[in-house]
C-alpha positions in Angstrom: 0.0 0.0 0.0 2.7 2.6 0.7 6.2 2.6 1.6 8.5 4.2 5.0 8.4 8.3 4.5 4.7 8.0 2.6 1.8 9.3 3.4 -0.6 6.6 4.7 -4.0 8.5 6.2 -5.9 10.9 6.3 -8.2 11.5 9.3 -10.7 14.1 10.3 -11.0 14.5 14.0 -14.6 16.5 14.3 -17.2 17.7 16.6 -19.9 17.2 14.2 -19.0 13.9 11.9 -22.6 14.3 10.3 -22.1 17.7 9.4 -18.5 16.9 7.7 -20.3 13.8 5.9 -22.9 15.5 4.0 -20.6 18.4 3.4 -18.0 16.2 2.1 -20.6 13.7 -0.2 -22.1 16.7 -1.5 -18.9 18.6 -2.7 -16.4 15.5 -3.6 -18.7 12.9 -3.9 -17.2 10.5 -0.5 -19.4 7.9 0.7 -19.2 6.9 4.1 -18.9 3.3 6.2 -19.2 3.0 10.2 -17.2 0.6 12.3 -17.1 0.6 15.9 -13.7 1.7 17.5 -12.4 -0.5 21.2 -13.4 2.8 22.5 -17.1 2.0 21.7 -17.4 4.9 19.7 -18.0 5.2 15.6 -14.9 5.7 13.2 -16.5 6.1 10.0 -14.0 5.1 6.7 -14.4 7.6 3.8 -14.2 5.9 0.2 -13.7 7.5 -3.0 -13.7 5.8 -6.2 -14.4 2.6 -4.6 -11.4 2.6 -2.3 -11.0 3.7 1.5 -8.8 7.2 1.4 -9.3 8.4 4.9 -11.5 8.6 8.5 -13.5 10.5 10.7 -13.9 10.2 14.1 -15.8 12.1 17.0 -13.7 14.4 18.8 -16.7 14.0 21.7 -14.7 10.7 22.4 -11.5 12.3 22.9 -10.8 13.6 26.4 -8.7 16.3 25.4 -10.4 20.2 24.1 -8.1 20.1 20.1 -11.3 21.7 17.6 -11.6 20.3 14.6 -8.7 19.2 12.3 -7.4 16.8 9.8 -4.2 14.5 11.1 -2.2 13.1 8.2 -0.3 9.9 9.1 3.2 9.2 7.7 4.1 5.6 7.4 7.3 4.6 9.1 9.0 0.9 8.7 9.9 1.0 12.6 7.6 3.5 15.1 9.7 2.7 18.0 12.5 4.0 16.1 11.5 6.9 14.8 9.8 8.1 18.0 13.7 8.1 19.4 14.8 9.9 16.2 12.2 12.3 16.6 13.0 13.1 20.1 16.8 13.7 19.5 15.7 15.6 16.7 13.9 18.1 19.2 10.5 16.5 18.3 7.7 16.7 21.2 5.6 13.1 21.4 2.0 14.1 21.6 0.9 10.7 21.9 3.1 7.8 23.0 3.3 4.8 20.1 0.1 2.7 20.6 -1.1 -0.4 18.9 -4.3 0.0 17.4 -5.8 -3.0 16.5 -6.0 -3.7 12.5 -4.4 -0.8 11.6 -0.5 -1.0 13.5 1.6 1.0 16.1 0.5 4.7 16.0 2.1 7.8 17.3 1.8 11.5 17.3 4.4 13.7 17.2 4.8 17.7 17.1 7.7 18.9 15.2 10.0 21.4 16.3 8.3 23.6 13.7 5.2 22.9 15.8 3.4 21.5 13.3 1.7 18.2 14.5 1.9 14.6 12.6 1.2 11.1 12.9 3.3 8.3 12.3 2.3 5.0 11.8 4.3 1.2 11.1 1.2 -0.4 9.8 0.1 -3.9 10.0 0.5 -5.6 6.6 -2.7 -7.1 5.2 -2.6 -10.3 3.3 -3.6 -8.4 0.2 -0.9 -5.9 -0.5 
């Protein structure tokens, strides 16, 4: 699917995932699956042309205040790695490397820009 330093997903964290669904079917045409997430809340998978291209989840299931925003995920070979490469690189780590079942080990870090990003060694799927 993609390759160490690629960008893997997209995902819109959001208040209102109703309100960015119909906004996004009506202006790029996304449709829109629902899968429950361990937390017990909804993570719904976006699809265009046929093929999954990103998610949305409810930031009312988050415990911390962030408003609404898009995460990109970067796909690393090794997370555990890269977290310590990121840290000696004057990187902050937002969110300690976490499995995530189906999907792989999942960070996120801010830069020493500031600007925030997740990273993600992804579990490999019998079909790639």
């Amino acid at each position: 699917m993609t390759n160490h330093g690629e960008f893997y997903w997209h995902e819109l964290q959001t208040r209102d995932p109703q309100q960015a669904m119909t906004f996004y079917a009506e202006t790029v045409g996304w449709t829109f699956y629902s899968e429950q997430m361990p937390s017990g809340g909804l993570y719904w998978i976006v699809m265009a042309s046929d093929k999954p291209v990103a998610g949305i989840w409810n930031l009312e299931d988050a415990s911390d205040p962030i408003t609404d925003r898009w995460m990109t995920y970067i796909h690393v070979d090794d997370l555990d790695d890269a977290i310590a490469s990121a840290r000696n690189n004057g990187a902050t780590i937002l969110s300690e490397p976490r499995n995530v079942p189906g999907v792989g080990r999942v960070a996120v870090i801010r830069e020493p820009g500031g600007a925030e990003i997740g990273w993600v060694t992804p579990v490999r799927h019998d079909m790639e």
